[in-house]
C-alpha positions in Angstrom: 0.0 0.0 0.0 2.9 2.2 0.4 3.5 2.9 -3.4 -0.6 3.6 -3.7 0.1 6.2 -0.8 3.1 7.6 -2.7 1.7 7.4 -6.3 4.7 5.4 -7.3 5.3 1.8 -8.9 6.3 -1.1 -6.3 10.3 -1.1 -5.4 11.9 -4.4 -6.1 11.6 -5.1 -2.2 7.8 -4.8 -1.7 7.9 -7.2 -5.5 10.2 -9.9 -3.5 7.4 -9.6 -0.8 4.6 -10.3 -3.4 7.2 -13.2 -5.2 7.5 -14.7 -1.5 3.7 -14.8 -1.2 3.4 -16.2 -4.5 5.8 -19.5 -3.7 4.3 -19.7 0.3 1.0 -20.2 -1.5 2.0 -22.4 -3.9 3.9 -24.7 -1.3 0.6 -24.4 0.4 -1.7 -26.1 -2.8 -3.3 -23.2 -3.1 -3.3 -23.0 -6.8 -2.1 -19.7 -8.9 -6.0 -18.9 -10.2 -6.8 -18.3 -6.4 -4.0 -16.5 -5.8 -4.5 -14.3 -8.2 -8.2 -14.2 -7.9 -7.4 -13.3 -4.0 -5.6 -10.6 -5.6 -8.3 -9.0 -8.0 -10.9 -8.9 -5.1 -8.5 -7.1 -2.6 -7.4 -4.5 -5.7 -11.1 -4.4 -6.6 -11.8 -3.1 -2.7 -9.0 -1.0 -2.6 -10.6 1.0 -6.1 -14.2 0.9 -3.9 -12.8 2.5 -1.3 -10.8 4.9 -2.8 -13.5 6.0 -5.2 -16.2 6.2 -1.9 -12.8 8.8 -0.5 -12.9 10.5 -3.8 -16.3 11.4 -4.2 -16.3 12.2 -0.1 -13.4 14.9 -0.6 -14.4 16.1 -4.0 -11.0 14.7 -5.5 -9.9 16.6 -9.0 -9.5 14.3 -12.2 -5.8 14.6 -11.7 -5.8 13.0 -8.3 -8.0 10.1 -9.6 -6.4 10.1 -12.6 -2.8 9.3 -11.1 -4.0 6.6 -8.2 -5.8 4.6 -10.8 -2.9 4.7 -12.8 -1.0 4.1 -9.8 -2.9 1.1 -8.8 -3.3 -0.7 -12.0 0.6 -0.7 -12.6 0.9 -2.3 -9.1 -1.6 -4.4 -9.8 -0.3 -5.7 -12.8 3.4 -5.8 -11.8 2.7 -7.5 -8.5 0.7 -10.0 -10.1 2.8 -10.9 -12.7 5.9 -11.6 -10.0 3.1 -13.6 -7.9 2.2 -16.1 -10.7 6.1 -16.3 -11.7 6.9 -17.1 -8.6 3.9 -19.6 -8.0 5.0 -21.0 -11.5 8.9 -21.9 -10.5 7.2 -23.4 -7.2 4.6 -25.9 -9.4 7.5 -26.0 -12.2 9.6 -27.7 -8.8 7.5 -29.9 -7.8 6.8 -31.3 -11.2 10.4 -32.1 -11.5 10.9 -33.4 -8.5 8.2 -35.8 -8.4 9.0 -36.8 -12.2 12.5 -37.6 -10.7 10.8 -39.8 -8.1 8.7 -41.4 -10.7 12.0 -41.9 -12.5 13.9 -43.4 -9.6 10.5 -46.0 -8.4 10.4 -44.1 -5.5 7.2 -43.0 -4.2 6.4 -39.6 -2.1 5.8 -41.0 0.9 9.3 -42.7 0.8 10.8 -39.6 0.0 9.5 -37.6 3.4 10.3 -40.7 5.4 14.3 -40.8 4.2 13.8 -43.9 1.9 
């Protein structure tokens, strides 16, 4: 919320927040549509509110103008670093349990130590 506050596009910090969120989740099960989905309905309140604060305060088209611009490039740019990041977590696991398939060894051997 910090580069909504200061009208500015997320700093590659606050995008390694969103990228850790992104794997967490995937690690999780949770799979990248709700992620991203979870994602839509907390931009969509975020533009809800902020138009309810607009109209409250009498905001100028300028003002609207550059948070909506704002928040749809942090919208977009976290969301894409989300779904990469979920991506490389599925793209993983794939591998790794291809490789188990490959060896004959089932997961629950695997968690177990053999």
């Amino acid at each position: 919320l910090a580069a909504l506050r200061e009208l500015r596009e997320p700093t590659a910090e606050e995008l390694e927040r969103a990228a850790a969120i992104g794997r967490a989740r995937a690690e999780q099960g949770v799979t990248v549509d709700a992620v991203l989905h979870a994602y839509r309905i907390s931009i969509g309140a975020v533009w809800t509110r902020f138009g309810e604060l607009a109209r409250e305060h009498g905001a100028d088209v300028t003002t609207v103008l550059a948070f909506s611009e704002t928040l749809w490039l942090s919208a977009e740019a976290l969301m894409d670093v989300v779904g990469a990041a979920h991506r490389e977590v599925e793209l993983e696991q794939a591998r790794e349990e291809q490789q188990r398939r490959d060896a004959g060894v089932g997961p629950d051997a695997c968690r177990t130590g053999g």
